[in-house]
KERO-375397 format. One record per residue (C-alpha): residue number from 0; x, y, z. Coordinates in Angstrom, 2 decimals. Each point is the difference from the previous one (the first is absolute). Example, Ala and Ser with C-alpha at 12.3 -4.5 7.8 and 13.67 -1.06 7.14 Angstrom:
<nodes>
<node num="0" X="12.30" Y="-4.50" Z="7.80"/>
<node num="1" X="1.37" Y="3.44" Z="-0.66"/>
</nodes>
This chain:
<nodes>
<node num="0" X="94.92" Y="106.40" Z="106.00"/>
<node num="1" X="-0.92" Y="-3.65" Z="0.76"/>
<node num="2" X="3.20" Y="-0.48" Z="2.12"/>
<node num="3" X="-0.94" Y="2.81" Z="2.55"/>
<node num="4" X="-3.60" Y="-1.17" Z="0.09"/>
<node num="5" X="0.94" Y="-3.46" Z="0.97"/>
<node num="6" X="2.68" Y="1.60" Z="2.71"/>
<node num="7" X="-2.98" Y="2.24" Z="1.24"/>
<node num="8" X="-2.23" Y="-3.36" Z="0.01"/>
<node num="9" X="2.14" Y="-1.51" Z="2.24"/>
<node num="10" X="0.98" Y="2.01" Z="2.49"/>
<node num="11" X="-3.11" Y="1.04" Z="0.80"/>
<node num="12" X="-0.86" Y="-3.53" Z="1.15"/>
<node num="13" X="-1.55" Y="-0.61" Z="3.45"/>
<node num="14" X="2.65" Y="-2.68" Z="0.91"/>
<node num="15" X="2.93" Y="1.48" Z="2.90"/>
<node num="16" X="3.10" Y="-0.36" Z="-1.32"/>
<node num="17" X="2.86" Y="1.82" Z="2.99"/>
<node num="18" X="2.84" Y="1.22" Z="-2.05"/>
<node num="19" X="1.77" Y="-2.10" Z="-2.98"/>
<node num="20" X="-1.07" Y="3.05" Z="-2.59"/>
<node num="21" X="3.15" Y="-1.22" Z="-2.06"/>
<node num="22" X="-1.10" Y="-3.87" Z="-0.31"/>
<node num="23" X="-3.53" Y="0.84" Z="-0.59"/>
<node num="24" X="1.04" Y="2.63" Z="-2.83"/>
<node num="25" X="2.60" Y="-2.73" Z="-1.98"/>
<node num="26" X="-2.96" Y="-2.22" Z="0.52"/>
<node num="27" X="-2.92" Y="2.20" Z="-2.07"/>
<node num="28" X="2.88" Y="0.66" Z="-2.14"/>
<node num="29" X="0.56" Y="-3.33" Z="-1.33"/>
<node num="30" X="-4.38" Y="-0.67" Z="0.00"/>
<node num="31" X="0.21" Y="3.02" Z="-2.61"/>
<node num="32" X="3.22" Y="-0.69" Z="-2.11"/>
<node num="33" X="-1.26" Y="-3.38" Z="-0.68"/>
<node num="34" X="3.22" Y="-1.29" Z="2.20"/>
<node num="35" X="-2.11" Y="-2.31" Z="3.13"/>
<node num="36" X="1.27" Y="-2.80" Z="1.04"/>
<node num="37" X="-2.33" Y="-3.20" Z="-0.10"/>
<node num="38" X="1.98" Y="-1.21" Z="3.40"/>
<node num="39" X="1.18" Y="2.09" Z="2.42"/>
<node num="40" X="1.40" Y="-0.36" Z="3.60"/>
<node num="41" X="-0.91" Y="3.09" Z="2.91"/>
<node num="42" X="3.00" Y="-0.88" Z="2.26"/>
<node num="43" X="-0.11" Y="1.74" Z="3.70"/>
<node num="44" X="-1.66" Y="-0.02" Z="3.14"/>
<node num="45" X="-3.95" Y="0.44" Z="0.56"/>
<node num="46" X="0.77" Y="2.85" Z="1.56"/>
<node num="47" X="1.75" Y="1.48" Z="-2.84"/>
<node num="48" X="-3.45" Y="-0.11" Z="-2.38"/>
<node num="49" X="0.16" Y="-2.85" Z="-1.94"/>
<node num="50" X="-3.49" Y="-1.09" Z="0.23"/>
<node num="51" X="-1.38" Y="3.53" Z="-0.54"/>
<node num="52" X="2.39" Y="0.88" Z="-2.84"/>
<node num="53" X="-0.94" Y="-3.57" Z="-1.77"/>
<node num="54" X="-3.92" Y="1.03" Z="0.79"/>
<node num="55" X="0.58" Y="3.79" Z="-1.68"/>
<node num="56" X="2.08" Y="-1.72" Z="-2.82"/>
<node num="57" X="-2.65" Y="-2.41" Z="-0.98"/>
<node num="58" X="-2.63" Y="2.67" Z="0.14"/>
<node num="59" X="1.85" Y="2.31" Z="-2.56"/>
<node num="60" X="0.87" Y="-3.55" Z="-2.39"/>
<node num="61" X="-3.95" Y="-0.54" Z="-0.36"/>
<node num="62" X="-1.40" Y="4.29" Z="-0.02"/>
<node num="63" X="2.98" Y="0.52" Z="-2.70"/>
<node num="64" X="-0.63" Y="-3.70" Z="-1.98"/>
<node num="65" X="-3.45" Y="0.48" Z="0.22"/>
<node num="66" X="-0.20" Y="3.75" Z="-0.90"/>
<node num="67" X="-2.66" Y="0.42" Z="2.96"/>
<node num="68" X="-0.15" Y="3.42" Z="1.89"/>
<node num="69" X="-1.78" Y="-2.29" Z="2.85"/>
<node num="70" X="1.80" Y="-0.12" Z="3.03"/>
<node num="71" X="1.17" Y="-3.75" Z="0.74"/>
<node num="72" X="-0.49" Y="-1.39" Z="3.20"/>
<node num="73" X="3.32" Y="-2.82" Z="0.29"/>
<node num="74" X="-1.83" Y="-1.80" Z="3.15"/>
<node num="75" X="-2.89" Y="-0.70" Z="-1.97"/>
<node num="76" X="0.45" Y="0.19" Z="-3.89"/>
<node num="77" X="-0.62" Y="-3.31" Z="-1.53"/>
<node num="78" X="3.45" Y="0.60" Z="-2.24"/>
<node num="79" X="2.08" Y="0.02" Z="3.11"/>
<node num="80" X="0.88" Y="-3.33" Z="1.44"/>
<node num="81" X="1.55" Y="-1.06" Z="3.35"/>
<node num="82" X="2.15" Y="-2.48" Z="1.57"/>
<node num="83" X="1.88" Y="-0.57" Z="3.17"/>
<node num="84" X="0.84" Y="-2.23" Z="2.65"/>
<node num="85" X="-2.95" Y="-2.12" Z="1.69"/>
<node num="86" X="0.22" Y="-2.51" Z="2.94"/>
<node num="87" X="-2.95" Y="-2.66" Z="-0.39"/>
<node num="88" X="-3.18" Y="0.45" Z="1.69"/>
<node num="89" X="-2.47" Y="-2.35" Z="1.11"/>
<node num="90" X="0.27" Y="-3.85" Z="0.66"/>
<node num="91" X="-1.03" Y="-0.96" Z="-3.52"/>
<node num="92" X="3.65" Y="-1.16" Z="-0.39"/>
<node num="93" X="-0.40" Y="2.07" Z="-3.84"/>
<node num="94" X="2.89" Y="2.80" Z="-0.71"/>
<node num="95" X="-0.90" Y="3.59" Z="0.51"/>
<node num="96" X="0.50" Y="2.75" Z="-2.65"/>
<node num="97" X="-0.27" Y="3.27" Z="-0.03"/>
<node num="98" X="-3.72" Y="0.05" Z="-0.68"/>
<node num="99" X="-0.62" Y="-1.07" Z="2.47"/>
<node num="100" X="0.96" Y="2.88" Z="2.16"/>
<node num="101" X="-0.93" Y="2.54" Z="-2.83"/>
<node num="102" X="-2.22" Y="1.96" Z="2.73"/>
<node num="103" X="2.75" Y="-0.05" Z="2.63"/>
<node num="104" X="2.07" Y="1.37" Z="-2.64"/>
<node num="105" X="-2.05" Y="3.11" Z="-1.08"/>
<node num="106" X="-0.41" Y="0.94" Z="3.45"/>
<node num="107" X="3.53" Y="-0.42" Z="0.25"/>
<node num="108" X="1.04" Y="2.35" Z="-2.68"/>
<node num="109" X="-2.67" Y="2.52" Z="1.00"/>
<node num="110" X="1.43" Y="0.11" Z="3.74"/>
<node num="111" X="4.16" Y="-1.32" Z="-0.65"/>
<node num="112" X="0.77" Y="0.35" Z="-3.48"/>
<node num="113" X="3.86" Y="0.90" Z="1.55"/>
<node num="114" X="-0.21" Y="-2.69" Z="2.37"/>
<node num="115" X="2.64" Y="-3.08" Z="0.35"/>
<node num="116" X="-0.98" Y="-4.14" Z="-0.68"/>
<node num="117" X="-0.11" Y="-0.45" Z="3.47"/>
<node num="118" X="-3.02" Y="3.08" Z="0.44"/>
<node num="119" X="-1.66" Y="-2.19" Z="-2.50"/>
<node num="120" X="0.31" Y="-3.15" Z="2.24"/>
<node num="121" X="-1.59" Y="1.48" Z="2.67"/>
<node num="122" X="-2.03" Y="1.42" Z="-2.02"/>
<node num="123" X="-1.48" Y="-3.16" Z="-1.16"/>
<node num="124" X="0.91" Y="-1.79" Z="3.77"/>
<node num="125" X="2.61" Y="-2.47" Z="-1.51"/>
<node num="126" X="1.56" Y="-0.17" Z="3.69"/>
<node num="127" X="3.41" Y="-2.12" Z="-1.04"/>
<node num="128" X="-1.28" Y="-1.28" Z="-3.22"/>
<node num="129" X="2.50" Y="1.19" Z="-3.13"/>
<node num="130" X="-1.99" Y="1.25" Z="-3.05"/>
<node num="131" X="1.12" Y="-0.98" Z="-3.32"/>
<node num="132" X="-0.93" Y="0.26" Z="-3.64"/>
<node num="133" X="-0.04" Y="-3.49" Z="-0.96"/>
<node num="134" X="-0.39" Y="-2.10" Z="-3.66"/>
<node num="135" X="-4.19" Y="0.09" Z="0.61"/>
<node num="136" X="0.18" Y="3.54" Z="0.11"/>
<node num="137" X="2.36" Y="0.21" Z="-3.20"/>
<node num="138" X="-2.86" Y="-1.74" Z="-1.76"/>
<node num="139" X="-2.24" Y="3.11" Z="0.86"/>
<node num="140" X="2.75" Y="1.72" Z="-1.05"/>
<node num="141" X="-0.08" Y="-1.32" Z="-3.11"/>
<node num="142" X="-3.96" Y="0.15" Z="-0.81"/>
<node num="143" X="0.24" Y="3.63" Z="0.73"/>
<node num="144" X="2.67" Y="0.76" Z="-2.45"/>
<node num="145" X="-1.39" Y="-2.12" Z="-2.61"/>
<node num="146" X="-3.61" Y="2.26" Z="0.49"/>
<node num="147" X="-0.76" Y="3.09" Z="-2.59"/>
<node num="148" X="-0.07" Y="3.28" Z="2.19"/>
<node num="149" X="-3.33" Y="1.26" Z="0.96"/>
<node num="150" X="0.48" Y="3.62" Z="-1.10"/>
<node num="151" X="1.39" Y="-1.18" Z="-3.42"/>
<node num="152" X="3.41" Y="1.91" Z="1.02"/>
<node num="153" X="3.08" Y="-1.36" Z="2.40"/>
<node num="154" X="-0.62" Y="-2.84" Z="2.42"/>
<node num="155" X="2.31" Y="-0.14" Z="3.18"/>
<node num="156" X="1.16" Y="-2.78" Z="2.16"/>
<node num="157" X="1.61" Y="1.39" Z="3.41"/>
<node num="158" X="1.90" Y="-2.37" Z="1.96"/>
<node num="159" X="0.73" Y="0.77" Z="3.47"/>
<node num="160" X="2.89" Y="-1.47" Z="1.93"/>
<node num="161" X="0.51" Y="-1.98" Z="-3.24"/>
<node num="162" X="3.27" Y="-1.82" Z="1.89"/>
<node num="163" X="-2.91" Y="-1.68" Z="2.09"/>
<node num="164" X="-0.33" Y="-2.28" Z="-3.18"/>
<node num="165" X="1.01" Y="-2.98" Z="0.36"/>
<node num="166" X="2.55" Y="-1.89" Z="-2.74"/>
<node num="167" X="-3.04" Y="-2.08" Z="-1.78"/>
<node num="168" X="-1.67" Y="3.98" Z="0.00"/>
<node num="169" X="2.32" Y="1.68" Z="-1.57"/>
<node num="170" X="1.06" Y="-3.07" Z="-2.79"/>
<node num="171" X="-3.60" Y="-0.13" Z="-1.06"/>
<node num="172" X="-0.11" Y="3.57" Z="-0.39"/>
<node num="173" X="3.24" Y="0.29" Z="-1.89"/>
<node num="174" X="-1.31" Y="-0.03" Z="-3.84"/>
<node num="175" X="-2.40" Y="2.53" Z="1.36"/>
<node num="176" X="2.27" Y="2.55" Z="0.87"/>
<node num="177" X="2.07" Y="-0.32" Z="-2.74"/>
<node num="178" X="-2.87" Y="0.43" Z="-2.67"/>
<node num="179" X="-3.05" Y="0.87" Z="1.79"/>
<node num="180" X="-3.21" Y="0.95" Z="-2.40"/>
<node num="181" X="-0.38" Y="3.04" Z="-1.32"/>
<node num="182" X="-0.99" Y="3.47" Z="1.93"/>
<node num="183" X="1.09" Y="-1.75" Z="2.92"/>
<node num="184" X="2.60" Y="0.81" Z="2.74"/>
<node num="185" X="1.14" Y="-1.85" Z="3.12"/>
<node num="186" X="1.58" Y="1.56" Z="3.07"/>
<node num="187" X="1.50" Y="-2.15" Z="2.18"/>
<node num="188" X="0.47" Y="1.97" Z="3.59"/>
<node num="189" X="2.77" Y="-1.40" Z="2.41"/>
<node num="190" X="2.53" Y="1.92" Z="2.53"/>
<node num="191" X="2.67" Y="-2.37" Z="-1.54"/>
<node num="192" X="0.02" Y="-0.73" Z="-3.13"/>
<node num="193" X="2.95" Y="-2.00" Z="-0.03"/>
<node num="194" X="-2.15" Y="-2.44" Z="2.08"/>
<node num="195" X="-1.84" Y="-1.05" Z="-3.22"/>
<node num="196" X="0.98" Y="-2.80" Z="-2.65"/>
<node num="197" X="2.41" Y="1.63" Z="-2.09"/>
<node num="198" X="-1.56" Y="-0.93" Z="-3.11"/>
<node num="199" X="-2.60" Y="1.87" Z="1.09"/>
<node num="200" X="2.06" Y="3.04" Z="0.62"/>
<node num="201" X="1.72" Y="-0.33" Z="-3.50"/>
<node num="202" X="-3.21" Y="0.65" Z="-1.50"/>
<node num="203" X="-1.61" Y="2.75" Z="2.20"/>
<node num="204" X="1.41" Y="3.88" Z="0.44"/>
<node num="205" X="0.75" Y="0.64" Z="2.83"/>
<node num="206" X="-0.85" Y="3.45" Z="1.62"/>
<node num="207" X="1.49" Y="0.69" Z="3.42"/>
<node num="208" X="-1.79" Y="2.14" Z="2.72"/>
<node num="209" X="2.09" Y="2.14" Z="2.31"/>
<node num="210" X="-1.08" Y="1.54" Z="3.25"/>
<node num="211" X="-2.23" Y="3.01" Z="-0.11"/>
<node num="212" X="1.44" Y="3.17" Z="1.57"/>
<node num="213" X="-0.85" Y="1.26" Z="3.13"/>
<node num="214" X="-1.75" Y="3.26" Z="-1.12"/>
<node num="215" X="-2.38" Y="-2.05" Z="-1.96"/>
<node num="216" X="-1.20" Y="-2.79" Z="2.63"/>
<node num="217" X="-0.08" Y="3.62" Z="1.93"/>
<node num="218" X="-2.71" Y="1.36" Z="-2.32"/>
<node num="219" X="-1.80" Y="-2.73" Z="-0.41"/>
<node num="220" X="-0.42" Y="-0.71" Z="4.17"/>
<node num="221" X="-1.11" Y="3.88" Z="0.09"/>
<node num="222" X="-2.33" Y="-0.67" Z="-3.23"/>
<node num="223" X="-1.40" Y="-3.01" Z="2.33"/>
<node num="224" X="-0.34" Y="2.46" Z="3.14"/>
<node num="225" X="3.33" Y="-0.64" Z="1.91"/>
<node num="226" X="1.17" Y="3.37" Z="1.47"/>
<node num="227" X="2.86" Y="1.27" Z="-1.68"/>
<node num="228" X="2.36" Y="-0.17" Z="3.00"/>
<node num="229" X="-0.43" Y="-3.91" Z="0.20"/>
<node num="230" X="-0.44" Y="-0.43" Z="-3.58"/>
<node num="231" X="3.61" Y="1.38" Z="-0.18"/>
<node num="232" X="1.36" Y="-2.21" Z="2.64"/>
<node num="233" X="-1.92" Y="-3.30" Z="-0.98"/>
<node num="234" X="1.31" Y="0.96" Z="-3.60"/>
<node num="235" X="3.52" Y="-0.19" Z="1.35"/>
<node num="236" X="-0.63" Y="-3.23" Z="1.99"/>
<node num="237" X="-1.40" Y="-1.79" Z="-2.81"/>
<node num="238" X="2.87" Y="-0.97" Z="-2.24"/>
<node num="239" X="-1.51" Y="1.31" Z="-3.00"/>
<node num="240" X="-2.76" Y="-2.58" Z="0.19"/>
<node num="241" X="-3.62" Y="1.17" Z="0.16"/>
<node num="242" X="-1.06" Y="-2.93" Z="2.02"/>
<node num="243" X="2.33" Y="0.59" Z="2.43"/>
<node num="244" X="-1.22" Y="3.60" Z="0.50"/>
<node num="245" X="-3.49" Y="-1.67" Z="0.34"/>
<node num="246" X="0.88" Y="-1.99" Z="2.67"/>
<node num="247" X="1.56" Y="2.33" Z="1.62"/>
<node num="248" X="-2.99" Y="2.86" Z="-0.32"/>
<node num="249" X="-2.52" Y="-2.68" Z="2.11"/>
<node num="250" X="2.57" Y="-0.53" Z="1.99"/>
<node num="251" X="0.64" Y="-3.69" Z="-0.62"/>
<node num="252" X="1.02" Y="-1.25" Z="3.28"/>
<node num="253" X="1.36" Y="-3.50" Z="-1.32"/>
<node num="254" X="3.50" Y="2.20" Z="-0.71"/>
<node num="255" X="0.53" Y="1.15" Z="4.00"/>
<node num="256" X="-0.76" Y="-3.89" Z="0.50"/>
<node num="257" X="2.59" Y="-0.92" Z="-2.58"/>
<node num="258" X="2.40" Y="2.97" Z="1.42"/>
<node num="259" X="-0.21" Y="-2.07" Z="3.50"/>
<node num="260" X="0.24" Y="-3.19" Z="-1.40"/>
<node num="261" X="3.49" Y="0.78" Z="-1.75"/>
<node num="262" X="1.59" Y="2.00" Z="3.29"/>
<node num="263" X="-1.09" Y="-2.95" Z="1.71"/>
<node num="264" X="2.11" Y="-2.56" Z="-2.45"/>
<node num="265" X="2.79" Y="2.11" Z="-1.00"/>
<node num="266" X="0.42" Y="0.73" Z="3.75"/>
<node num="267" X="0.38" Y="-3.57" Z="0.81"/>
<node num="268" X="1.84" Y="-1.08" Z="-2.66"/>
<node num="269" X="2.71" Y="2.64" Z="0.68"/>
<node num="270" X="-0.04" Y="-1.37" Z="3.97"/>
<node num="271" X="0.19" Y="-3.84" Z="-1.46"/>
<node num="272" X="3.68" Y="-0.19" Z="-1.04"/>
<node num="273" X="0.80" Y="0.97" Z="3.65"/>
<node num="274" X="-2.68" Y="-1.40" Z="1.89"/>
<node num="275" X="-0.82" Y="-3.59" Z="-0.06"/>
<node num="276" X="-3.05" Y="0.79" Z="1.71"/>
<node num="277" X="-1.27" Y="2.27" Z="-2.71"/>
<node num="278" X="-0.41" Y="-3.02" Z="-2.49"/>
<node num="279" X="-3.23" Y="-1.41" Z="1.93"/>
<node num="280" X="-1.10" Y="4.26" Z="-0.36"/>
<node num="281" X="0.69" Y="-0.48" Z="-3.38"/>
<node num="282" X="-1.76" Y="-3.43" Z="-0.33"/>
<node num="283" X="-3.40" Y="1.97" Z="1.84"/>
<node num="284" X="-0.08" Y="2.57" Z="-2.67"/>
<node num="285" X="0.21" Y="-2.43" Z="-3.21"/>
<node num="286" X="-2.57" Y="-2.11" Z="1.73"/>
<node num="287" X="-1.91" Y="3.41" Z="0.49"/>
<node num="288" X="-0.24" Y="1.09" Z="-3.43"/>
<node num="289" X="-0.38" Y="-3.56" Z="-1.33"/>
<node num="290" X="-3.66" Y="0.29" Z="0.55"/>
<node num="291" X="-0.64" Y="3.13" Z="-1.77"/>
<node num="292" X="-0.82" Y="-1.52" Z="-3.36"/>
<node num="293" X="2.43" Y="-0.52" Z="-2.80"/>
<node num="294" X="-1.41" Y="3.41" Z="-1.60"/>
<node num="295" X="0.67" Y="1.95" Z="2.97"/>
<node num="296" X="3.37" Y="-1.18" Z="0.44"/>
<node num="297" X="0.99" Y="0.80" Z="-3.95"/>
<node num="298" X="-1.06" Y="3.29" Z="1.29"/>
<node num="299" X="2.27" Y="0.35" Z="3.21"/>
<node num="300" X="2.93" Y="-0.96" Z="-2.04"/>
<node num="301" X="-1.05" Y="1.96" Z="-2.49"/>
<node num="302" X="0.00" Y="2.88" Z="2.43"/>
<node num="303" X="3.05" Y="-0.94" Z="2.14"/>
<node num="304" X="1.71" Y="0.16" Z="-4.37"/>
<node num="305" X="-0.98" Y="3.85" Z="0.11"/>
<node num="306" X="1.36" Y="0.50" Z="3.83"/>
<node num="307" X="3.12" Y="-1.43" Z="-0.58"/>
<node num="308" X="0.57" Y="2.08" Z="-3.46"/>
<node num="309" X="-1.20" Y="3.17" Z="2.35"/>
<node num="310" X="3.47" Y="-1.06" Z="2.68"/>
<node num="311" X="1.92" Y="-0.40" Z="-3.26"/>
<node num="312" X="-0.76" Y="3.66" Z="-1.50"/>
<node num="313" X="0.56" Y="1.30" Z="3.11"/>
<node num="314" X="3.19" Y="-2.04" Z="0.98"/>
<node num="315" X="1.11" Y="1.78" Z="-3.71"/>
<node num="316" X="-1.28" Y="3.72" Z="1.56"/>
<node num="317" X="-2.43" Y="0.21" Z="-2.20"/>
<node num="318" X="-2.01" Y="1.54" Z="2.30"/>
<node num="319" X="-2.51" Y="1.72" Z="-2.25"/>
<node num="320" X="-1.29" Y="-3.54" Z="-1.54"/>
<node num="321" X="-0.80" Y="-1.28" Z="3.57"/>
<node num="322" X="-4.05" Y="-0.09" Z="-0.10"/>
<node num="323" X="-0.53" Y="-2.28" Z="2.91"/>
<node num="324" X="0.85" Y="1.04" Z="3.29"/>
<node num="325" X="-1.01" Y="-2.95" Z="2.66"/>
<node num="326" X="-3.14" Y="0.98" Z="2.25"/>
<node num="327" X="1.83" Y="-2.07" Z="2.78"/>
<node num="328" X="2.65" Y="3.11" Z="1.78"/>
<node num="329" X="1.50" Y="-2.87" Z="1.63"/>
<node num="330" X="1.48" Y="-1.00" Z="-3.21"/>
<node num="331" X="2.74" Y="1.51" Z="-1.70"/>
<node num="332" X="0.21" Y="-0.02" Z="-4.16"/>
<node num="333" X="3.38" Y="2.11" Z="0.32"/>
<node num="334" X="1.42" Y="-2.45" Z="2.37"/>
<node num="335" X="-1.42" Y="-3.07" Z="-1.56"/>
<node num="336" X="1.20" Y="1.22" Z="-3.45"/>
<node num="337" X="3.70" Y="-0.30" Z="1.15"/>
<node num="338" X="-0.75" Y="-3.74" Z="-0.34"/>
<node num="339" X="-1.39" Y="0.37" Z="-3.70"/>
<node num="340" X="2.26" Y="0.48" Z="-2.78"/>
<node num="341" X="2.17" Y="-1.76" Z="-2.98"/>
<node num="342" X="1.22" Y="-2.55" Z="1.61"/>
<node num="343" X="-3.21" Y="-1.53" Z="0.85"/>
<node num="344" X="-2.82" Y="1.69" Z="-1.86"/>
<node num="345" X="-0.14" Y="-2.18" Z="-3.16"/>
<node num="346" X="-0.21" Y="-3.11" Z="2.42"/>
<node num="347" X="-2.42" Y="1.44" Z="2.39"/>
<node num="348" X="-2.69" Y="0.48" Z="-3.05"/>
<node num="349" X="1.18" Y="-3.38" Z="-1.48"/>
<node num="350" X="-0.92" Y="-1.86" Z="2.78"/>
<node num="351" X="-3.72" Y="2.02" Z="0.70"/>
<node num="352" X="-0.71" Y="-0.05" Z="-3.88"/>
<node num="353" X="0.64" Y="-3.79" Z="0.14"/>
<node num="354" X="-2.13" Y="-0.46" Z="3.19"/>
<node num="355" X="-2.75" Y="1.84" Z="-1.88"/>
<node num="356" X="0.30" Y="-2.53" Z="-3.02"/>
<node num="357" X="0.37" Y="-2.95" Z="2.60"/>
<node num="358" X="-3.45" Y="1.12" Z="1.46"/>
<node num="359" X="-1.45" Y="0.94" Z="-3.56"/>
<node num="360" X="0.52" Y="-4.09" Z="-0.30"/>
<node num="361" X="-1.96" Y="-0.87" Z="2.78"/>
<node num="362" X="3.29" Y="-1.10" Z="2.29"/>
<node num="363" X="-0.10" Y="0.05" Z="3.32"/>
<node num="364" X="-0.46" Y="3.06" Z="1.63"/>
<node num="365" X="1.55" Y="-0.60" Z="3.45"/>
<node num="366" X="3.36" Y="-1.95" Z="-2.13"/>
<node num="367" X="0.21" Y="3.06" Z="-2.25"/>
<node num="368" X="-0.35" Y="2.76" Z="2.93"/>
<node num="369" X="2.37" Y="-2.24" Z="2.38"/>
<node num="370" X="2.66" Y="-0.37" Z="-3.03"/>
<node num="371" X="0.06" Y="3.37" Z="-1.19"/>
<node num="372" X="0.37" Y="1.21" Z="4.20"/>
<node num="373" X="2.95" Y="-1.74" Z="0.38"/>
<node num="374" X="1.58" Y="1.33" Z="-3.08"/>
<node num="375" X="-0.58" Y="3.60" Z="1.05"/>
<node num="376" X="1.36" Y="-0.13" Z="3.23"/>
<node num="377" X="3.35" Y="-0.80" Z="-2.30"/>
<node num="378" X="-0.87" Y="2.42" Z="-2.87"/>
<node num="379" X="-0.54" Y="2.98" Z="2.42"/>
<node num="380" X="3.41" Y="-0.32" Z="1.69"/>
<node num="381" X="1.64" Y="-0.32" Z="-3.41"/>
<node num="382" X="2.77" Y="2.59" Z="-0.42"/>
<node num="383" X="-0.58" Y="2.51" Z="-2.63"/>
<node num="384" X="2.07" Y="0.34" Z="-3.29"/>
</nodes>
């Protein structure tokens, strides 16, 4: 019948998506009962498959709308629309928008479609420029929806890292979401949704990616040529995100960096509270990574997040969900874990998720590094509950 045709249709379509069988299923689902969403939010990480499970979506919207057996190609049909954060280019003093980075962006889905916002900065080389969707881009936004589709069937608007758009964004684009034109759908992409207006929540569903398992990034590394021995263990490693695990297969050397960078601070800041002399060590290292780049330093403390959650499993003896085990020999995660626990957990990731907003606002670098030090030479001799 018609509803197993259009299931066959679309999963036989070219585009990767690693796991989420369930979501994808509900999705084709509701395209065939008549039940889609005009607004909908894909909530999880880019390594999860959000972009490719928004790209496979909006392929099956316009073959089933349209009633076309041809194959839809969602980086190039002219029914599926983009959008996502830009940083301006040239010395014209004009705002960027996403067209203009529209062939950065096809090469980018062809080569990263799991990759993170900041693969897509240096991707387009926006060094310690923040991209944003701003109100000149919800104009384009607004052309496009207001266009008939090209195939006569659904049109699709994809927004990615929609909580890049900024306040005068997202009001313009309000009425839209809430009553968009006919045969057409808008998927707003984020990793936190709760980052977005809320009246623009209250008028999307949302639909919330998990992490994919580890027997499934597994296949797909030994699909890509991975031997299965390291396709098991990078599987492990990766946290159930398929970026991760593509790091990881090339080897990505920026994490042993990181890995030295954190024994380095959490070293010193354990010393500090005894040592007077370890403050000026401790000063050296925040000037140090200072001069990464703000991008680079989201991504330490991102990465010192997942370290200190690895000492807190383990501190727990969950031994079995420890992934990570530190390259360095020198260091000890058993012995450092002793100093990660209840009583100072929920205060350690305060304090690094507020750096990482601090630094997300263009603050000062060396201040944020310097203030957040100080408090973790405190936090780490904390007494657990």
């Amino acid at each position: 019948d018609l509803y197993e045709v259009n299931h066959y249709i679309c999963k036989m379509r070219t585009i990767e998506v690693i796991g989420q069988k369930k979501i994808l299923d509900q999705l084709v689902d509701n395209i065939n009962s008549g039940r889609k969403p005009h607004a909908q939010i894909f909530e999880g990480k880019s390594g999860y498959g959000t972009l490719p499970l928004a790209l496979k979506y909006a392929s099956c919207l316009i073959e089933i709308s349209s009633q076309d057996t041809k194959k839809v190609n969602p980086r190039n049909h002219p029914d599926i629309h983009f959008f996502f954060p830009v940083v301006n280019r040239g010395s014209t003093g004009s705002p960027s928008t996403s067209k203009d980075f529209m062939s950065e962006w096809k090469t980018f889905l062809d080569q990263s479609p799991y990759g993170t916002l900041n693969d897509w900065y240096d991707h387009i080389d926006a060094g310690n420029k923040q991209g944003i969707i701003a109100a000149d881009e919800a104009q384009n936004i607004i052309k496009t929806l207001s266009l008939k589709s090209f195939s006569g069937g659904h049109k699709v608007l994809i927004i990615w890292n929609a909580d890049k758009m900024n306040t005068s964004c997202s009001n313009k684009l309000l009425k839209w979401v809430e009553e968009p034109n006919k045969k057409t759908s808008i998927i707003l992409i984020c990793e936190n949704s709760d980052l977005l207006l809320s009246t623009i929540q209250s008028r999307c569903q949302l639909l919330t990616l998990n992490r994919i398992t580890d027997q499934e990034i597994e296949g797909a590394l030994i699909k890509k040529g991975v031997d299965p021995e390291s396709a098991k263990i990078i599987a492990f490693k990766s946290e159930g995100n398929f970026n991760n695990a593509i790091c990881l297969a090339k080897k990505n050397i920026k994490s042993e960096d990181f890995e030295k960078l954190f024994i380095d601070w959490v070293r010193i800041a354990f010393k500090a509270k005894a040592s007077k002399n370890s403050i000026s060590h401790l000063l050296d290292w925040c000037d140090k990574i200072s001069r990464l780049g703000r991008e680079v330093e989201k991504q330490f403390l991102e990465y010192s997040l997942e370290f200190f959650r690895q000492a807190l499993v383990l501190n727990y003896g969950a031994i079995g969900l420890v992934s990570n085990e530190p390259l360095d020999k020198s260091f000890s995660l058993k012995k450092f874990s002793a100093f990660v626990g209840g009583g100072n957990i929920e205060s350690i990731y305060e304090e690094v998720e507020k750096a990482i907003f601090h630094i997300e606002k263009n603050g000062n670098s060396k201040i944020v590094f310097t203030d957040l030090s100080i408090k973790l030479t405190k936090l780490l001799h904390k007494k657990s509950k």
